[in-house]
N, C-alpha and C positions, 0 to 999 in steps of 0.2 A: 527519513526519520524526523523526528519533533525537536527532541535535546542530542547533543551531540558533543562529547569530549575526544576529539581527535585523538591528543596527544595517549590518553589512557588505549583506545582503539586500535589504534595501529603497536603499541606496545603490547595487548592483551592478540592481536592476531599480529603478530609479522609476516605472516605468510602475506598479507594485503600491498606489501612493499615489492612482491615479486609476480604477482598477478596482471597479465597486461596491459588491462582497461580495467579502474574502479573511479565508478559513477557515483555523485554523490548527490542524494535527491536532500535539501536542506530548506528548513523554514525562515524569510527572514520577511519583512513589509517594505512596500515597494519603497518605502526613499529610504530605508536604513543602508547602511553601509558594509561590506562584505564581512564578517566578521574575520579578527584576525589570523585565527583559527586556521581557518580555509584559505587562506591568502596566500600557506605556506608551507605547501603539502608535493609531496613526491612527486615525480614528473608523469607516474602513472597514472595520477587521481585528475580527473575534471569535474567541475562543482553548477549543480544548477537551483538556482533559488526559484518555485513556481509564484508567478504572481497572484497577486490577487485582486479578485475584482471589485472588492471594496475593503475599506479598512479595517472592519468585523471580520475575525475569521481567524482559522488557521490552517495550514497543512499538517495534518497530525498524523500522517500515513506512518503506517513503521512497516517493512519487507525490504524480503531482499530480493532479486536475482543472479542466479548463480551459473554460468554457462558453463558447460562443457562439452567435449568434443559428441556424447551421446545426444547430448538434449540441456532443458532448462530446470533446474530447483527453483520454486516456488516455494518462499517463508515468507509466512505471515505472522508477526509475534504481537506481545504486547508491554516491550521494554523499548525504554530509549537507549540511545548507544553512549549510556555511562554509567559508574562502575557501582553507585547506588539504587540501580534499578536491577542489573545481574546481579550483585551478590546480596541488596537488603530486600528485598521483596517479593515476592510469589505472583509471578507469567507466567504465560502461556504463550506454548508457542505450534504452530500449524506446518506441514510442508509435504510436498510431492514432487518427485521427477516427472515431467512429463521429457517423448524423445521428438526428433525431427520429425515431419512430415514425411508421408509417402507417397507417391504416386494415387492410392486408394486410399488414402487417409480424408478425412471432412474436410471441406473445407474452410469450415467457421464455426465456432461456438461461442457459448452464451459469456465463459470464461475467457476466452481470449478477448471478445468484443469488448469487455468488462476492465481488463488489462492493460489494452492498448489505447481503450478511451481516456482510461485516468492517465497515462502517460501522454497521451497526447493533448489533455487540458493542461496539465502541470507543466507546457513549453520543453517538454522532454528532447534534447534534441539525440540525442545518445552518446555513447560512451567512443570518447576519441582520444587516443593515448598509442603512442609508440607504436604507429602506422597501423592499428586498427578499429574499425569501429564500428560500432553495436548500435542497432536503431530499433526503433519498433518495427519497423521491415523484419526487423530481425526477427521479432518475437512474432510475428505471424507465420513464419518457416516451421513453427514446434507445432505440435499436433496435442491442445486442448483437451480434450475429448472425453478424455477419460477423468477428469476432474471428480473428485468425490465431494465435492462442497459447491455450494455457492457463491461467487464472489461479490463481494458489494465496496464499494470504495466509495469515499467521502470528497466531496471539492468541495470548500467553501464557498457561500454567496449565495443570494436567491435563485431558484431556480423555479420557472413556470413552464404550459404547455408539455411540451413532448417530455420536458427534462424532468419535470417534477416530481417522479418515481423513479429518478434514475441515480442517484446517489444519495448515499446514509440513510437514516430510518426511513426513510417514503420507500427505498429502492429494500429495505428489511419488510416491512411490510408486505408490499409487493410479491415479493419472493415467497413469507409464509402464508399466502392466500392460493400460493399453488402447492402448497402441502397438507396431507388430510393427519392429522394425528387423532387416537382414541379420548375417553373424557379422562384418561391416567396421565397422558402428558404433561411436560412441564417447559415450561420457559427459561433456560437457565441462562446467565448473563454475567460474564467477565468481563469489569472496568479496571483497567489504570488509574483514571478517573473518571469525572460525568461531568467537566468543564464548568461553566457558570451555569448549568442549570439551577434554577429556583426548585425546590420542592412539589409544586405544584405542576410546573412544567413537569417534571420526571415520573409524577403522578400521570399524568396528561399523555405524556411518549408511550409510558409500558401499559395503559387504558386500550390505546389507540392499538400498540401490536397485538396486546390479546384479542382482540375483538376481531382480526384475523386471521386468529387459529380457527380451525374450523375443523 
C-alpha cells in the first residue's frame, strides 16, 4: 500500500498478530529512512520498501494476498490502510480465490505473469517469518486461469521498448484494444485520486484510452 497506519491496522484486524508470515509491500524513497512505524512491529511482520528508479514516482499499489491452505485471495482495493480512507470515503474493492495447481492445470497466464512481474520489480523477496516462507515461487504453484478481470499494475519510471505497454495506462490501453464493446458502451473510471496530473494531461490520458475502444 501507499499510506499506512500500523498501529490503527493491526488494532482494527488482530487477527494479523497471529498469522504466520505478514508481508509488508510499503512506499518510502531510496535514501529516506525506515519509518518508525515499521521498525517496530511483531515478529511475524517483514517489511519491504520497492525502490525506485528515479526520484519521480511512487508505489501506489494497494492489494493484498491472502494464502490459504486451498489457494490464493486476490484483493485489489482502492484505500490505503488508514482509518480515514475505510471509514470517510467511498472504495472499491475487487477480489477472487484462485486454488493450487494441478497436474492438468495451465501453465501460465496473462494474470499471473502480471503478478509475479510487479512483485518481482518491487525487489519482492517474500514473506519469511516464524520458519516460513512465501515467494513468488510461491505464487506460480496457484492456477491463474480462471481470472475474471484483467490485471494491470503500475511501477514507476520511464519505461521504453518491450516495456512500454506493460504497466499503468499504456499496459490499460493495450488491454482495451483487445476488447470489442457496442457504440452503447461506456468508460467508467474510479480514482482515489489522479496524482499531479495537470488538467490537460488528464484530458490527453482518457483521449488516448478512448480511442481504443473500438
Amino acid at each position: 500500500n501507499y499510506l499506512w497506519d500500523m498501529h490503527w491496522l493491526v488494532h482494527e484486524i488482530p487477527k494479523l498478530k497471529e498469522i504466520p508470515c505478514v508481508s509488508i509491500l510499503y512506499h518510502k524513497r531510496n535514501d529516506d529512512a525506515v519509518p518508525l512505524q515499521f521498525s517496530k512491529l511483531p515478529d511475524n511482520f517483514c517489511c519491504c520498501a520497492p525502490p525506485l528508479r528515479e526520484w519521480f514516482g511512487t508505489h501506489h499499489s494497494k492489494f493484498m494476498l491472502l494464502g490459504f491452505e486451498s489457494g490464493i485471495r486476490v484483493v485489489i482495493m482502492t484505500a490505503n490502510n488508514i482509518f480515514s480512507d475505510n471509514y470517510h470515503m467511498t472504495d472499491a474493492l475487487w477480489s477472487q480465490d484462485f486454488p493450487w495447481k494441478h497436474c492438468n492445470s495451465p501453465s501460465r497466464s496473462d494474470f499471473e505473469d502480471t503478478l509475479t512481474q510487479y512483485l518481482e520489480e518491487a525487489k519482492w523477496s517474500g514473506a519469511k517469518a516464524r520458519g516460513q516462507h512465501i515467494s513468488v515461487e510461491t505464487l506460480r504453484k496457484c492456477d491463474f486461469s480462471s481470472a475474471r478481470v484483467v490485471l494491470i499494475a503500475s511501477v514507476p519510471g520511464r519505461h521504453t521498448g518491450d516495456d512500454l505497454d506493460k504497466w499503468g495506462q499504456m499496459a490499460l490501453r493495450k488491454a482495451l484494444l483487445h476488447e470489442h464493446f457496442d457504440e452503447q458502451a461506456k468508460l467508467v473510471c474510479q480514482f482515489t485520486s489522479m496524482g499531479g496530473l495537470k488538467s490537460k494531461a488528464g484530458s490527453d490520458l482518457f483521449t488516448s484510452l478512448l480511442q481504443s475502444l473500438h
